[in-house]
C-alpha positions as CSV (number, residue, x, y, z in Angstrom):
1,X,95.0,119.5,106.6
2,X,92.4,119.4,109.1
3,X,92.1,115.9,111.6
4,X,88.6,115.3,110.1
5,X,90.2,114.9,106.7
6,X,93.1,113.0,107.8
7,X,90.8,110.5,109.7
8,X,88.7,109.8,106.2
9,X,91.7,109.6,104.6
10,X,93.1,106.6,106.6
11,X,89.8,105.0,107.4
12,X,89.6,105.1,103.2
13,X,93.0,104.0,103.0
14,X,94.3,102.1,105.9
15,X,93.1,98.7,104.5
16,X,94.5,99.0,101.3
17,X,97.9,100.5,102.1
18,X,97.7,97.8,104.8
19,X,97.7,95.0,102.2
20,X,100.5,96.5,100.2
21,X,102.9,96.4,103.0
22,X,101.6,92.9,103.7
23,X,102.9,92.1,100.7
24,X,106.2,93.2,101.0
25,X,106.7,92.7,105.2
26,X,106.0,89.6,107.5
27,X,106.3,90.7,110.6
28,X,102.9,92.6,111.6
29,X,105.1,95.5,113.9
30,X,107.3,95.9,111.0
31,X,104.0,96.6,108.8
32,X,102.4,98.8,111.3
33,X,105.3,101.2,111.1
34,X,106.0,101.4,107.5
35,X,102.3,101.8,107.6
36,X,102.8,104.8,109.9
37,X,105.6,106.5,108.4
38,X,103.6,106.4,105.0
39,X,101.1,108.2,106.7
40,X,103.1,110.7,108.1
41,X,104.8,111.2,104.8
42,X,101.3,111.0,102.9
43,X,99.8,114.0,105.1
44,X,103.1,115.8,105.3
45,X,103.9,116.1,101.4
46,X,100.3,116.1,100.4
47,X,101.2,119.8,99.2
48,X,103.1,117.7,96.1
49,X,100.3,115.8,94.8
50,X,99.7,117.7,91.1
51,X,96.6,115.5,90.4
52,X,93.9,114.7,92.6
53,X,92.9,111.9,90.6
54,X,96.5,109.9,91.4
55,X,95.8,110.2,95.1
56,X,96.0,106.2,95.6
57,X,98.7,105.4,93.2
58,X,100.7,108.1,94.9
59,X,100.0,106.8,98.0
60,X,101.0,103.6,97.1
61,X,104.3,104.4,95.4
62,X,105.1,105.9,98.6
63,X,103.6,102.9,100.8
64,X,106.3,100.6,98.7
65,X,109.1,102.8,99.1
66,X,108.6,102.7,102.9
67,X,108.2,99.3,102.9
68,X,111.8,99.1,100.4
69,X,113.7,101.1,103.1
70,X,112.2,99.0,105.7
71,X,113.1,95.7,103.7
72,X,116.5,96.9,102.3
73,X,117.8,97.6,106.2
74,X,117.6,93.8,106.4
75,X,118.5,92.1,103.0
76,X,121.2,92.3,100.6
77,X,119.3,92.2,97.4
78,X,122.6,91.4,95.6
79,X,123.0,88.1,97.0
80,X,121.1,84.8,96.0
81,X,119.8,82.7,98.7
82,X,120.6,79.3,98.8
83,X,117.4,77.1,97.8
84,X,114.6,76.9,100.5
85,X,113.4,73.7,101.3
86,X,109.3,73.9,100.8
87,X,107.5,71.3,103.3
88,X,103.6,72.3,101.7
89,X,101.4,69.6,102.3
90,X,99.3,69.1,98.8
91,X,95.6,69.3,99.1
92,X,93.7,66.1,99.6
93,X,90.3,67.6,97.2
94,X,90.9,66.8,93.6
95,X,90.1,69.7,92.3
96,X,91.7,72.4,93.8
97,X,91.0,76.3,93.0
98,X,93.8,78.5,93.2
99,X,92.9,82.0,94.7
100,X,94.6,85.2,94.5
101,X,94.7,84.9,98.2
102,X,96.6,81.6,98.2
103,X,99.2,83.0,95.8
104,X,100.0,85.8,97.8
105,X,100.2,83.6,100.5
106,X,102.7,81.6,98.6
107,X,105.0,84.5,98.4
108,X,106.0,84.0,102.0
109,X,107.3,80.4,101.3
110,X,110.6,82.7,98.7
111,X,113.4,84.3,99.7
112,X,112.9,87.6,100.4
113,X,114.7,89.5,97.9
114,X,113.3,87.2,95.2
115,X,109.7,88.2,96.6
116,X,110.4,91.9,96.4
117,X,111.2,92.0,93.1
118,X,108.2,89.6,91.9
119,X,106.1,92.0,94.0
120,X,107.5,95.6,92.6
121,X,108.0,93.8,88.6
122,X,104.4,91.2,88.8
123,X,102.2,93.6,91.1
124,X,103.3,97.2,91.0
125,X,104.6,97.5,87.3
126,X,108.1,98.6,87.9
127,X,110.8,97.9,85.3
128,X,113.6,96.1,85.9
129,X,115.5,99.2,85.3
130,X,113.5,101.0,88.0
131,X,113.7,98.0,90.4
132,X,117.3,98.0,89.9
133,X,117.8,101.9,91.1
134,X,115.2,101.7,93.9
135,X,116.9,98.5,95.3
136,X,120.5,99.9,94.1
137,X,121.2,96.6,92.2
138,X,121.7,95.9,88.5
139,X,119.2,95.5,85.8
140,X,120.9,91.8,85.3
141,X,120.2,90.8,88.8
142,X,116.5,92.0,88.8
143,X,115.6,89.8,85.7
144,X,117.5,86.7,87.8
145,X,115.5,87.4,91.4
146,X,112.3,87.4,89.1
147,X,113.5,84.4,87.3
148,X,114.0,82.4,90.6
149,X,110.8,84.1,92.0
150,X,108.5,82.5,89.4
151,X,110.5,79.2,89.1
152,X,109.4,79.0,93.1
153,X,106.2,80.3,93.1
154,X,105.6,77.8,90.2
155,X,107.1,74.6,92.0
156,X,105.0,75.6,95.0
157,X,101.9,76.0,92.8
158,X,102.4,72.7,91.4
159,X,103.0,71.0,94.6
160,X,100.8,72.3,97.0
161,X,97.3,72.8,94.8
162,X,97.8,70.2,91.6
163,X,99.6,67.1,93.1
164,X,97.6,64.8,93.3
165,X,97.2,62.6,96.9
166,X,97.6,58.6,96.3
């Protein structure tokens, strides 16, 4: 592939596979190497791509596998975590619209295994059959981390945009 084409490719790309590691890493040199390496594998294996039309979803399947290998070095997705304690401070405005912006924000505030799976079930579309043999866990325990996830992400929700200041 020549540079020229590569360069448009990441220009187009870059930003968007940029927000689906986001999702999935904090830390910002974490990102920018699972960003990397899906590049590298992107232009090296573009020989496999059958469809044209599936260049982004390809892409992004193998941005969130990147970013799984990168996350499942660090955390054993078999193993609850004991519950967080969530300090948000509730809005002071009355009315209080949630954006998709905020909720994703929101994800940082769960444990990390339970925000994985929410991610891969909620955003990407996996199955909790496929989350369970990409993370190497059971089907049983993907339905539970989602569980939690939601429970969470609902209690923050609640807390943080629709309680009410006296």
């Amino acid at each position: 592939m020549q540079r020229e084409a590569q360069r448009q490719v990441y220009e187009y790309m870059g930003p968007k596979l940029y927000r689906t590691c986001k999702r999935y890493l904090k830390k910002e040199e974490e990102i920018e190497e699972v960003l990397a390496d899906a590049f590298y594998t992107i232009f090296t294996k573009m020989d496999q791509l059958k469809e044209l039309g599936a260049f982004e979803a390809w892409a992004r399947k193998i941005t969130v596998n990147q970013c799984l290998l990168q996350l499942k070095r660090n955390i054993n997705f078999n193993i609850y975590l004991e519950d967080t304690n969530f300090y948000l401070q509730p809005e002071t405005a009355a009315e209080t619209q949630l954006e998709e912006e905020d909720l994703l924000n929101l994800l940082n505030f769960i444990p990390e295994g339970c925000k994985t799976i929410f991610n891969l079930f909620v955003i990407e579309g996996y199955g909790h059959k496929e989350i369970a043999n990409m993370l190497q866990i059971s089907e049983g325990t993907s339905k539970s981390q989602l569980n939690v996830a939601k429970t969470k992400l609902k209690e923050l929700v609640n807390n943080h945009y629709y309680q009410k200041v006296k």
